[in-house]
C-alpha positions, 0 to 999 in steps of 0.5 A: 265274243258275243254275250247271249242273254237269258232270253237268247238261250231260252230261244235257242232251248226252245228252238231245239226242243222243237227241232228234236221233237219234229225229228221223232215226229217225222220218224215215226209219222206224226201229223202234228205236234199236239201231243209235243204241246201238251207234254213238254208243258210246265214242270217237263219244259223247265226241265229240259230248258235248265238242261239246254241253257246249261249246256248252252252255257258250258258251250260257250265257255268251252268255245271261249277258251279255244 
C-alpha cells in the first residue's frame, strides 16, 4: 500500500481541478484559462481542494479494505 502525503493529495486535487476546468473550457470554447486563475483563488480553491483531499482519502481507505 502506498502512503500519500499532504502534498501528493494537493498535487492530485490541483491536477483535477485543472483537468475539470480544461473539459468545461474545451466544451464551450475558451481560449485560455485566465478567467480559471482568477476564480479558483484563495477561499474557492481551498474549498474545492478540502473537497478533493477528503475524497482522496475516503478512496484510499475504500480501496485498502478491498
Amino acid at each position: 500500500m502506498k502512503t500519500y502525503s499532504k502534498s501528493d493529495l494537493e498535487r492530485i486535487a490541483e491536477n483535477a481541478l485543472n483537468a475539470a476546468c480544461e473539459s468545461m473550457q474545451n466544451e464551450i470554447g475558451v481560449k485560455t484559462g485566465d478567467y480559471a486563475g482568477i476564480h479558483f483563488t484563495g477561499e474557492i480553491e481551498a474549498h474545492i481542494y478540502a473537497i478533493f483531499e477528503q475524497y482522496l482519502r475516503n478512496e484510499i481507505s475504500f480501496m485498502d479494505t478491498n
